[in-house]
N, CA, C and O atoms as a CHARMM CRD file, in Angstrom:
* protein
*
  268
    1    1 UNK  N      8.84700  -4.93200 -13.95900 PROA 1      0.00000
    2    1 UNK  CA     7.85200  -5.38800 -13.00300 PROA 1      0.00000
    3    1 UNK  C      8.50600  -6.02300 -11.78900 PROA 1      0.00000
    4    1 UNK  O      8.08600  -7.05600 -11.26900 PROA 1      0.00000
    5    2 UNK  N      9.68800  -5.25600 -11.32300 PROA 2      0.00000
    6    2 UNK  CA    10.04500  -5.38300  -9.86300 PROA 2      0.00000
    7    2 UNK  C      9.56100  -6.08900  -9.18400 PROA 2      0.00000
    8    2 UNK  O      9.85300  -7.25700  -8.92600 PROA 2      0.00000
    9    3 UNK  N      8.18900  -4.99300  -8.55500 PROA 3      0.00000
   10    3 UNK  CA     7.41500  -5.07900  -7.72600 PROA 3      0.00000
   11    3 UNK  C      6.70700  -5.99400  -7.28400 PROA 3      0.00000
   12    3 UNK  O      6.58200  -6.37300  -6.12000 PROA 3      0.00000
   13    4 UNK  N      5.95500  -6.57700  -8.74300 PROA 4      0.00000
   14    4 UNK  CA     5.40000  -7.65600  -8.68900 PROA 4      0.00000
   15    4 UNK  C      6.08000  -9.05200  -8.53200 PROA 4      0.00000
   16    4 UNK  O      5.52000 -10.07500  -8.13800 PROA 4      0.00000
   17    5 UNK  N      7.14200  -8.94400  -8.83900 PROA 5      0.00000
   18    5 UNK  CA     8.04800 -10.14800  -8.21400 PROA 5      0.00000
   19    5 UNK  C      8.08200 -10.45400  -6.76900 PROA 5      0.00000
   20    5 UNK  O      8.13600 -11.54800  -6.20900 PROA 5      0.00000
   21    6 UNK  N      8.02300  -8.84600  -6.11400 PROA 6      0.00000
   22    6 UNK  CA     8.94600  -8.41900  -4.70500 PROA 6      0.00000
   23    6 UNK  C      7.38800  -8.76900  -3.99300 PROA 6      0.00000
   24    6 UNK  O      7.45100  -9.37500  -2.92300 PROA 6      0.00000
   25    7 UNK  N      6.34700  -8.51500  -4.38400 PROA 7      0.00000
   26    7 UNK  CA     4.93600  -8.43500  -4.15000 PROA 7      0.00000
   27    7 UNK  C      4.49700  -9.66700  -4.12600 PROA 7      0.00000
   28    7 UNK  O      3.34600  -9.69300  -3.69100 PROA 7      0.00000
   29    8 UNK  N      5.01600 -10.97900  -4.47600 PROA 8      0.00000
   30    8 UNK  CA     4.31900 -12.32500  -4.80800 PROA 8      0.00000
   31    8 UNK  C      5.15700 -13.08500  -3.32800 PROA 8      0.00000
   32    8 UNK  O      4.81300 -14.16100  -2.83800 PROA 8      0.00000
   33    9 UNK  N      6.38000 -12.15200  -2.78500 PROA 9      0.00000
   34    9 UNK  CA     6.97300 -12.90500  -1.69900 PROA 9      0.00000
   35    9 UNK  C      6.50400 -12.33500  -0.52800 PROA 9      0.00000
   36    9 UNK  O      6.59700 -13.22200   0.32000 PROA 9      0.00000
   37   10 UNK  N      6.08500 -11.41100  -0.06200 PROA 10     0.00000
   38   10 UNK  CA     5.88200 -10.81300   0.96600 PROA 10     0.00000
   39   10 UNK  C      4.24500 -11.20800   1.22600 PROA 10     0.00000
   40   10 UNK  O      3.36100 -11.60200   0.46500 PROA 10     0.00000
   41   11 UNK  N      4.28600 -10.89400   2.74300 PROA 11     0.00000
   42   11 UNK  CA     2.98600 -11.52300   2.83200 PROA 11     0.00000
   43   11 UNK  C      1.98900 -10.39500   2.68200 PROA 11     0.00000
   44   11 UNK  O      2.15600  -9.24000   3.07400 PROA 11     0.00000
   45   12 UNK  N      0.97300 -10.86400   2.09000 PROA 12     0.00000
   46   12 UNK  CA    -0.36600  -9.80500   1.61600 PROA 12     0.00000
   47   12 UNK  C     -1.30900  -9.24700   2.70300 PROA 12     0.00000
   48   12 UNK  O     -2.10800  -8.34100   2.46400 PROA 12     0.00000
   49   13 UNK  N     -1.21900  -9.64300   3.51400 PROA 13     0.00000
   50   13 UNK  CA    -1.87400  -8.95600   5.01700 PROA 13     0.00000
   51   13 UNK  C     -1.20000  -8.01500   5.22500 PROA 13     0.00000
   52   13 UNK  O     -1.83000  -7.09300   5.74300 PROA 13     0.00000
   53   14 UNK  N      0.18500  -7.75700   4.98800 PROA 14     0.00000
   54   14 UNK  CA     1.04800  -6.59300   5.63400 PROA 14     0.00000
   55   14 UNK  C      1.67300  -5.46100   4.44300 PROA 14     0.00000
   56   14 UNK  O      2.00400  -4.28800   4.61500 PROA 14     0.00000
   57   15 UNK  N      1.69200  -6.20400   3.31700 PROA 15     0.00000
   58   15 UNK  CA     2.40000  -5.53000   2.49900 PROA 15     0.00000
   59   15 UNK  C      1.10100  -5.09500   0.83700 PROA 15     0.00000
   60   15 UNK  O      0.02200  -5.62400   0.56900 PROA 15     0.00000
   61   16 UNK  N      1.68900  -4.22300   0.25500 PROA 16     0.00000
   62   16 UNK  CA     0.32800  -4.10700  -1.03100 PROA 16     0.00000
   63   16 UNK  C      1.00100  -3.18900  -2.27000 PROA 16     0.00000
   64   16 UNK  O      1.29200  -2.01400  -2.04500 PROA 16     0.00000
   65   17 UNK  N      1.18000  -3.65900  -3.30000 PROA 17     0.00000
   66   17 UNK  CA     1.16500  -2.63700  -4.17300 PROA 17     0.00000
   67   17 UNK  C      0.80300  -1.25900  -4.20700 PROA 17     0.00000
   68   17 UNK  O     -0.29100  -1.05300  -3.68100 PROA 17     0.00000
   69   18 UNK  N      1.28000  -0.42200  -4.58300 PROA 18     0.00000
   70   18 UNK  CA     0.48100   1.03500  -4.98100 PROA 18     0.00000
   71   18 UNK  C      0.63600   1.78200  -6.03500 PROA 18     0.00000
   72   18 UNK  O     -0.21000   2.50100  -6.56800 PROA 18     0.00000
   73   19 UNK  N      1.90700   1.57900  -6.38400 PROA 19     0.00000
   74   19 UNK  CA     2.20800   1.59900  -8.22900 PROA 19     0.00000
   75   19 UNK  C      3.05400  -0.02300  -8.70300 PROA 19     0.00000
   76   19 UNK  O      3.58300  -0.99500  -8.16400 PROA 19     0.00000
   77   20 UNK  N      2.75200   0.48400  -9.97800 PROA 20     0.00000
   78   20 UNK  CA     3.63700  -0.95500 -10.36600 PROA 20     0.00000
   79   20 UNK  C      5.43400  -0.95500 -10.30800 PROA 20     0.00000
   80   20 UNK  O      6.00500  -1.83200 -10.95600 PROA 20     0.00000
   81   21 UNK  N      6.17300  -0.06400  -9.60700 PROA 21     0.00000
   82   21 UNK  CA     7.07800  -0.34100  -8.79800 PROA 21     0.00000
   83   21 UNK  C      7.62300  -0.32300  -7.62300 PROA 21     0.00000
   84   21 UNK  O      8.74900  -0.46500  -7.14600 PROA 21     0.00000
   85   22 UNK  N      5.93200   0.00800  -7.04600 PROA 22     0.00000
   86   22 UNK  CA     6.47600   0.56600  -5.66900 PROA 22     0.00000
   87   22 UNK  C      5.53300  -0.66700  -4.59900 PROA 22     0.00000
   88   22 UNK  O      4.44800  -0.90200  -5.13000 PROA 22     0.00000
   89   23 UNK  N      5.62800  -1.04600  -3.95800 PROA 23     0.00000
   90   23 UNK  CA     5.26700  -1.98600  -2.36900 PROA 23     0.00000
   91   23 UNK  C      5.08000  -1.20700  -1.25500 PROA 23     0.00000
   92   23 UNK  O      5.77900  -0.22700  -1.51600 PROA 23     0.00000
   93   24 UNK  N      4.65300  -1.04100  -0.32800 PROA 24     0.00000
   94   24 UNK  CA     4.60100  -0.45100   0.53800 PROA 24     0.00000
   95   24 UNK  C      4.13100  -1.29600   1.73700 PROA 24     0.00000
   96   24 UNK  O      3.18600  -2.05800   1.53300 PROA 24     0.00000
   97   25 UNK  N      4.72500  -1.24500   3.05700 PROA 25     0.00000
   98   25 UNK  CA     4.35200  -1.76800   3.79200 PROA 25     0.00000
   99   25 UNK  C      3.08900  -1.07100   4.94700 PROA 25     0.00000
  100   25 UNK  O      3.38800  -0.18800   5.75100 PROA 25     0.00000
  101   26 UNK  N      1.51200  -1.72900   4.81900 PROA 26     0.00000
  102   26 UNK  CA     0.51100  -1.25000   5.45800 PROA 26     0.00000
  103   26 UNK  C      0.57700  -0.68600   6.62500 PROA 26     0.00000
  104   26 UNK  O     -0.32800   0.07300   6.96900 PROA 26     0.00000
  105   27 UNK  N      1.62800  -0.93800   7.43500 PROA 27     0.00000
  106   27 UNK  CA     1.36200  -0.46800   8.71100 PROA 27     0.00000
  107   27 UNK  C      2.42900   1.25700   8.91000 PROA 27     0.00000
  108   27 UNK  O      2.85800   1.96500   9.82100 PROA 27     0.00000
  109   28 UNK  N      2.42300   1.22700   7.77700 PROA 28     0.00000
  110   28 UNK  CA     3.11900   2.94700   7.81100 PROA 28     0.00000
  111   28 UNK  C      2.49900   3.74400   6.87200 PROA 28     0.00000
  112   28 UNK  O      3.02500   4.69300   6.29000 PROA 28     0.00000
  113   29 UNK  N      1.05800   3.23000   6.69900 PROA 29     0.00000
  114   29 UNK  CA     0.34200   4.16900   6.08800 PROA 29     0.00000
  115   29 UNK  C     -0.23100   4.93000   6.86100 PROA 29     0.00000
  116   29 UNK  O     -0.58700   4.42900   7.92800 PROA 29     0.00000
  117   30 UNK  N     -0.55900   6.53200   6.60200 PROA 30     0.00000
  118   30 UNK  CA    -1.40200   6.96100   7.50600 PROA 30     0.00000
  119   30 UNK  C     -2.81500   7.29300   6.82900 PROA 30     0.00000
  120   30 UNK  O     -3.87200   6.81300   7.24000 PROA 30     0.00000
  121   31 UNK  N     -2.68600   8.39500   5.46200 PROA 31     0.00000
  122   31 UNK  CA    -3.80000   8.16500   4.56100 PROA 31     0.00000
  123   31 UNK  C     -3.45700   7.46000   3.24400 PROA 31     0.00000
  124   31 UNK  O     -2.38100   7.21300   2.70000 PROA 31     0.00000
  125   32 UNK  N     -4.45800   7.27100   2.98500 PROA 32     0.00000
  126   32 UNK  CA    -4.46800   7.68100   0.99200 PROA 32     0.00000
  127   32 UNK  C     -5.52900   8.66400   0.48300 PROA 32     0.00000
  128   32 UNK  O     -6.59200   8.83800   1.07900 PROA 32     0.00000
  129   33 UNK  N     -5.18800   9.29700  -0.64600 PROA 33     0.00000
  130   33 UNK  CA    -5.94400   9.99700  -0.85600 PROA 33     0.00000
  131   33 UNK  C     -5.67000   9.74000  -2.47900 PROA 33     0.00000
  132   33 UNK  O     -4.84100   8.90100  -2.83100 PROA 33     0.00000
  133   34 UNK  N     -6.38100  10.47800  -3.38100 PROA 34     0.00000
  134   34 UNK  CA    -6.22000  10.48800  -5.51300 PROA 34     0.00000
  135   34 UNK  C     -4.90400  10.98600  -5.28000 PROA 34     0.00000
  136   34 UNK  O     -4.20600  10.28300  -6.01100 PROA 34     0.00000
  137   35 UNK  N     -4.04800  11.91500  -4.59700 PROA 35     0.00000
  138   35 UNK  CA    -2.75100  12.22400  -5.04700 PROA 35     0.00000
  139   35 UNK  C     -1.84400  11.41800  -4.55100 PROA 35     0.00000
  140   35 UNK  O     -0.67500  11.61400  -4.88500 PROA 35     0.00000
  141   36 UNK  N     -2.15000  10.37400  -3.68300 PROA 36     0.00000
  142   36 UNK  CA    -0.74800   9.34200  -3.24000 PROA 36     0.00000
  143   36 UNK  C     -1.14600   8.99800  -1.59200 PROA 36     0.00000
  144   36 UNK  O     -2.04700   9.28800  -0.80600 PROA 36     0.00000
  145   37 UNK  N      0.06200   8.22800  -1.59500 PROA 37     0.00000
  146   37 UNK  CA    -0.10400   7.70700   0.00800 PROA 37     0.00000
  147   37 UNK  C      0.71000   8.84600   1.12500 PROA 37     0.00000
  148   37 UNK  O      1.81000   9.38700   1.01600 PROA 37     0.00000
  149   38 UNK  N      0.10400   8.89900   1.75600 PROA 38     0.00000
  150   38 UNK  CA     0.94000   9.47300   3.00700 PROA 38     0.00000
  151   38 UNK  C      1.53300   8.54200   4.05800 PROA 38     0.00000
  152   38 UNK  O      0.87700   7.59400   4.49100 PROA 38     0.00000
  153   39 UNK  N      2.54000   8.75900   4.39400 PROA 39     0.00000
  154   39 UNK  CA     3.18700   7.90300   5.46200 PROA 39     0.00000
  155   39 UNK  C      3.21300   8.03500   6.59500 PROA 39     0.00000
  156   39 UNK  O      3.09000   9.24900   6.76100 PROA 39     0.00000
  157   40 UNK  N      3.30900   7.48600   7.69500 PROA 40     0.00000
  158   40 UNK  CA     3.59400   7.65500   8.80700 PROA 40     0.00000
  159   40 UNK  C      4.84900   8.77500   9.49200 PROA 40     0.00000
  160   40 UNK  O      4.73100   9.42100  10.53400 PROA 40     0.00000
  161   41 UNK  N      5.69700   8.76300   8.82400 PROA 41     0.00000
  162   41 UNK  CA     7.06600   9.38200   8.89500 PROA 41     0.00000
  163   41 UNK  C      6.70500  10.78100   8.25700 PROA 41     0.00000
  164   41 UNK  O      7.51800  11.64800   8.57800 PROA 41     0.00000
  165   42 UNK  N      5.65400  11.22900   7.40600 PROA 42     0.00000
  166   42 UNK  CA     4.70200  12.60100   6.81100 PROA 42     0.00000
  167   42 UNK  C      5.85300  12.26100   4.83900 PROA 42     0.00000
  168   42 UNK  O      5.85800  13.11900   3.95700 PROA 42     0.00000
  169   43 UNK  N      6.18100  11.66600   4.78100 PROA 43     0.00000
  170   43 UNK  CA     6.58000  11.46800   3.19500 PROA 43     0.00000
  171   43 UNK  C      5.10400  10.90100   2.29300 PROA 43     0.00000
  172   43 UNK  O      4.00400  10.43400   2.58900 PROA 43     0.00000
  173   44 UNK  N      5.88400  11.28400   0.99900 PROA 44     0.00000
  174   44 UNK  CA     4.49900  10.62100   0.74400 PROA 44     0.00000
  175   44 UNK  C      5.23300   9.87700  -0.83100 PROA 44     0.00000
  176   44 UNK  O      6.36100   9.96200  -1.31700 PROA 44     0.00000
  177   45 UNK  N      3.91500   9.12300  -1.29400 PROA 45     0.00000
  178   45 UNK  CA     4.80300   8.49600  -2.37300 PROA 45     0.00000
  179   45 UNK  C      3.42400   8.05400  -3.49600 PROA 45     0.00000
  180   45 UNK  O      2.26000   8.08600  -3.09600 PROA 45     0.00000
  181   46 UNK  N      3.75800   7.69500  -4.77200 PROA 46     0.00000
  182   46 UNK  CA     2.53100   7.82200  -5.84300 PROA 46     0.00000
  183   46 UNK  C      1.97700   6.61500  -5.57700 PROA 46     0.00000
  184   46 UNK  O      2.55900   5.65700  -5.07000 PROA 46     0.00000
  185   47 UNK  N      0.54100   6.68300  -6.01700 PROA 47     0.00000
  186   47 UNK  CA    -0.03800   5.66000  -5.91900 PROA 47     0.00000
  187   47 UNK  C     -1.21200   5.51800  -7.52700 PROA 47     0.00000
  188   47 UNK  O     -2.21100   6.23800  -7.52400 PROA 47     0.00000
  189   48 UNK  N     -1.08600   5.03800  -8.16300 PROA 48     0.00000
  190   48 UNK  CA    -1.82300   4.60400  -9.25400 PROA 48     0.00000
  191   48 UNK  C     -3.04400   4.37000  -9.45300 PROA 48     0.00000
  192   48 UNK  O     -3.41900   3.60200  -8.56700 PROA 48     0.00000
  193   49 UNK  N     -3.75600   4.58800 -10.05000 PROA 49     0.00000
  194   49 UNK  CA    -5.12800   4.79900  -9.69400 PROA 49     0.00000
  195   49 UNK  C     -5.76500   3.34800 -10.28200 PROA 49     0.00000
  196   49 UNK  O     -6.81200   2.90000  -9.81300 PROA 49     0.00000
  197   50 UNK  N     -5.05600   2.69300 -11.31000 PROA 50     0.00000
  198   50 UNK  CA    -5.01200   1.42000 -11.45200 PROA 50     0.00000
  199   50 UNK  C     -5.04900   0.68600  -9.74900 PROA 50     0.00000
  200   50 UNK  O     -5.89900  -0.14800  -9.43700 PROA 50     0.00000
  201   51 UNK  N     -4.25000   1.05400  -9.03700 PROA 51     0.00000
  202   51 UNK  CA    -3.63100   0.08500  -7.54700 PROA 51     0.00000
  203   51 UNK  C     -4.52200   0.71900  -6.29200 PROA 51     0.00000
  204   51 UNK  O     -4.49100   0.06900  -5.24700 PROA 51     0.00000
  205   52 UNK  N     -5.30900   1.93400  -6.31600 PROA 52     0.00000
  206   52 UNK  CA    -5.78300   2.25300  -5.10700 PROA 52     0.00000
  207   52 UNK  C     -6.72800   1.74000  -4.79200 PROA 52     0.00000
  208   52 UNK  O     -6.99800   1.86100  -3.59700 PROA 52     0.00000
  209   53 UNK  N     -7.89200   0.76300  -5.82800 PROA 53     0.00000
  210   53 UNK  CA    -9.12500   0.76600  -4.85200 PROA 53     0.00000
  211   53 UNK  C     -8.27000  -0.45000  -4.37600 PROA 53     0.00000
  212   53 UNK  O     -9.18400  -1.09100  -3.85700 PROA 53     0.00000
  213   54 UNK  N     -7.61500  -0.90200  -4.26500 PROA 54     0.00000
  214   54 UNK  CA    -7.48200  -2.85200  -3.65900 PROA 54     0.00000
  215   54 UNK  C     -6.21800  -2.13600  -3.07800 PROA 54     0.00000
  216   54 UNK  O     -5.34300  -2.99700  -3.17100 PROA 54     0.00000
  217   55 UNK  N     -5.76400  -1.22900  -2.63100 PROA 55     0.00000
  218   55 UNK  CA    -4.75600  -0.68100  -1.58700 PROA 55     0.00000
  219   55 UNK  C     -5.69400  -0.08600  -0.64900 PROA 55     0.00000
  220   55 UNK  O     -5.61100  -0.55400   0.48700 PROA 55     0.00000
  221   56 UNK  N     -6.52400   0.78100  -0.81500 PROA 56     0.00000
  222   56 UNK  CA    -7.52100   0.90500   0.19100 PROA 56     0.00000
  223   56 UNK  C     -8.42100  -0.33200   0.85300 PROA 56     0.00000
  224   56 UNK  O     -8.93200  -0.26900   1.97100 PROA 56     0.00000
  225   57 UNK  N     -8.51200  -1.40000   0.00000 PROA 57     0.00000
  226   57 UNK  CA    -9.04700  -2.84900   0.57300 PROA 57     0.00000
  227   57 UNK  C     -7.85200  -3.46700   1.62500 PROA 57     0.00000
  228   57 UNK  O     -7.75600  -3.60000   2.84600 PROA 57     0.00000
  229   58 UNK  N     -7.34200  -3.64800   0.91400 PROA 58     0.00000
  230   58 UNK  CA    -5.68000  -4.03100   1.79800 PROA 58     0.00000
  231   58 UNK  C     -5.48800  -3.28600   2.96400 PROA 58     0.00000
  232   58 UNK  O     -5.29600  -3.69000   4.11000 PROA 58     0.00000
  233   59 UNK  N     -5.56600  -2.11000   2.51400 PROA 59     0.00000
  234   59 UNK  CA    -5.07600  -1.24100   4.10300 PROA 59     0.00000
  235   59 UNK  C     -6.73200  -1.65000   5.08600 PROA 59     0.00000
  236   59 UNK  O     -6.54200  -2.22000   6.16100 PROA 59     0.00000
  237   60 UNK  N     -7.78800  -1.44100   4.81000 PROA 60     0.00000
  238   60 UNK  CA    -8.90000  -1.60200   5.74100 PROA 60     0.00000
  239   60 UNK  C     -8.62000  -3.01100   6.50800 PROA 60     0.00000
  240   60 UNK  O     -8.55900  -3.15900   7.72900 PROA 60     0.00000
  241   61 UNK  N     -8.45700  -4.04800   5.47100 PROA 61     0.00000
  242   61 UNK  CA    -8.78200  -5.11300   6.09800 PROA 61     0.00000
  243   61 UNK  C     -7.34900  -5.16100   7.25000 PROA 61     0.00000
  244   61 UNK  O     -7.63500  -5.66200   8.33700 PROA 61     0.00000
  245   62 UNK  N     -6.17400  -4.78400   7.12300 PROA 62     0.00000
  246   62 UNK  CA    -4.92800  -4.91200   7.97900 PROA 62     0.00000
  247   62 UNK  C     -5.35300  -4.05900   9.23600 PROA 62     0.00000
  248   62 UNK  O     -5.09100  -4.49400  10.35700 PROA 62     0.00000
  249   63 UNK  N     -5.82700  -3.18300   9.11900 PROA 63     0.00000
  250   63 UNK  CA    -6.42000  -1.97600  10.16400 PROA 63     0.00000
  251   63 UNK  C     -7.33900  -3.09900  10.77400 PROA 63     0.00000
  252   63 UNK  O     -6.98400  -3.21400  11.94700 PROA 63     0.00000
  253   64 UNK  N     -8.44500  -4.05000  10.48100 PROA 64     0.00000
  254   64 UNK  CA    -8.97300  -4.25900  11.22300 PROA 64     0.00000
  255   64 UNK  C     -8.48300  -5.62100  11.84900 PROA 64     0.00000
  256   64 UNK  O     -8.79800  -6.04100  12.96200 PROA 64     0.00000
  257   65 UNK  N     -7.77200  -6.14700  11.06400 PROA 65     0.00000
  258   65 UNK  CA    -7.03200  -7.55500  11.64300 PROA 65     0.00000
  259   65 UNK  C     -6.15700  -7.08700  13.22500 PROA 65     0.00000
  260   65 UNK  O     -5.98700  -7.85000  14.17500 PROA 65     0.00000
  261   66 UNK  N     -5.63300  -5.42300  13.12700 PROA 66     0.00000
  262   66 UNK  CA    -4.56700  -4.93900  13.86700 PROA 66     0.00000
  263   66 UNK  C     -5.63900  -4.41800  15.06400 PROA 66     0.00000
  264   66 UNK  O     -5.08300  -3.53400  15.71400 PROA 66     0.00000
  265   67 UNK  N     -6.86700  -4.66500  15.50700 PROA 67     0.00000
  266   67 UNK  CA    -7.69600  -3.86400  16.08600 PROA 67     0.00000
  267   67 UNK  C     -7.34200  -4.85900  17.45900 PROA 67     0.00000
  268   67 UNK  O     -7.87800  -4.62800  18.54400 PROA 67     0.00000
């Protein structure tokens, strides 16, 4: 549980879980979708279906803080 270590230091406006070892930072998301996140850079990486609805909360609310 990496992540969740790495996840309790970073700040939660910018940064969010999406599997339980992976972090991702919000502002290089471009979608999400059921098969994973897409990135800004066009990579993409898994996302857990446990971690997406409150990664899709996370990403909305940063999108609108960034407006």
């Amino acid at each position: 549980m990496l992540a969740a270590r790495v996840d309790e230091r970073l700040p939660h406006e910018r940064f969010a879980c999406c599997h339980r070892s992976i972090v991702v930072n919000l502002a290089l998301i471009r979608h999400i979708s059921s098969e994973g996140v897409l990135l800004a850079d066009g990579g993409t990486i898994d996302a857990s279906r446990r971690h997406i609805s409150d990664l899709r909360k996370a990403l909305n609310r940063y999108r609108e803080q960034s407006e």
